[in-house]
C-alpha positions in Angstrom: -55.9 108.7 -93.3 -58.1 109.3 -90.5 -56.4 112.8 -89.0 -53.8 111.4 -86.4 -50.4 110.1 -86.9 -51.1 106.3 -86.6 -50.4 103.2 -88.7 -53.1 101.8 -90.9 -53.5 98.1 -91.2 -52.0 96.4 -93.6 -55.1 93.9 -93.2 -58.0 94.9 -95.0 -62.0 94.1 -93.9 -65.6 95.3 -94.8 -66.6 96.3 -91.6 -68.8 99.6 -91.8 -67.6 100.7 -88.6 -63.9 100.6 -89.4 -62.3 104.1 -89.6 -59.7 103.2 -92.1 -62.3 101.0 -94.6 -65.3 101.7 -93.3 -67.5 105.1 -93.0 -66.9 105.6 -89.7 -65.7 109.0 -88.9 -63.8 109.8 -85.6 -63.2 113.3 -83.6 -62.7 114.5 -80.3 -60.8 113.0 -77.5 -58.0 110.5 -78.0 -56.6 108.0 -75.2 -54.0 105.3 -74.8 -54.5 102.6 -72.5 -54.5 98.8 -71.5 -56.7 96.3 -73.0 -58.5 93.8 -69.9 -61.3 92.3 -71.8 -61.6 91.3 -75.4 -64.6 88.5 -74.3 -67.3 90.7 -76.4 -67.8 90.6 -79.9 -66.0 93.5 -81.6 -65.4 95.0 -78.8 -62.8 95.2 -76.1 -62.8 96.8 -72.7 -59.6 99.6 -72.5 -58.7 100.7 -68.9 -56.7 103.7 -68.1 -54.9 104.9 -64.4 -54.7 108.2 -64.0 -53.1 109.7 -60.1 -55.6 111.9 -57.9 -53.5 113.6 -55.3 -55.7 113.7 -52.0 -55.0 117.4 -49.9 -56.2 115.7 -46.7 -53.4 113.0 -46.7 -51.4 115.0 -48.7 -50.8 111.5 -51.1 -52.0 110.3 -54.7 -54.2 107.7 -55.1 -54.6 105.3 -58.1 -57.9 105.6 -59.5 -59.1 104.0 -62.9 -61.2 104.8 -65.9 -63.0 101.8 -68.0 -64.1 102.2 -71.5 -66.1 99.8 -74.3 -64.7 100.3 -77.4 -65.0 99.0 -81.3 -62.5 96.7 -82.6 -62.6 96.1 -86.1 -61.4 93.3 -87.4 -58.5 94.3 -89.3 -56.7 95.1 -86.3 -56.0 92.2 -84.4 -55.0 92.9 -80.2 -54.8 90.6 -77.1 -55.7 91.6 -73.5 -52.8 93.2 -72.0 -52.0 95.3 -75.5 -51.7 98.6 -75.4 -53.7 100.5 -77.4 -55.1 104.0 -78.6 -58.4 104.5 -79.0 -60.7 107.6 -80.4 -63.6 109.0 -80.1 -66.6 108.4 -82.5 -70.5 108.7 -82.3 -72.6 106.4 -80.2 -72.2 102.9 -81.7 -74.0 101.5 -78.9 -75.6 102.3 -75.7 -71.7 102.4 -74.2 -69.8 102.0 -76.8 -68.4 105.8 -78.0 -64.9 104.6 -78.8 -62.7 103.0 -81.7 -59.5 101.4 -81.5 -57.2 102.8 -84.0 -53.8 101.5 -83.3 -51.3 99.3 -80.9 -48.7 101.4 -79.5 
């Protein structure tokens, strides 16, 4: 159990960086959004849209938020999943994420 109401794989793997069979412990913020890029090596690129209302034109605007995070191998996602990811310490220079579940 790594604190949050999620799923663990069923799969299992030695990756050190795995927060359900690894060492890797996560805290802090926790997001949902879209998977656009799994071309990296355990990692995938999650995307979220958020609204930002604009006084001037009294409208909302799309605007989007891009973040690397780790994907261990025992959980297995495709571009377009959704997914939750959570925070962890730096694994990289811009990876400060780990995906923990498919929703």
């Amino acid at each position: 159990m790594i604190g949050i109401e999620v799923e663990e794989p069923k799969e299992r793997c030695d990756d050190p960086n795995c927060p359900f069979h690894g060492h890797l412990k996560v805290r802090g913020i926790i997001l949902r959004g879209r998977v656009v890029s799994t071309a990296m090596q355990k990692t995938v690129v999650v995307e979220r849209e958020r609204l930002h209302y604009v006084p001037k034109y009294e409208r909302y605007e799309k605007r989007t938020s891009r973040y690397k995070a780790h994907l261990p191998p025992c959980i297995k996602v495709e571009k377009g999943d959704e997914v939750i990811i959570m925070e962890c310490r730096p694994l990289s220079k811009t990876k400060h994420f780990v995906v923990v579940g498919k929703k």
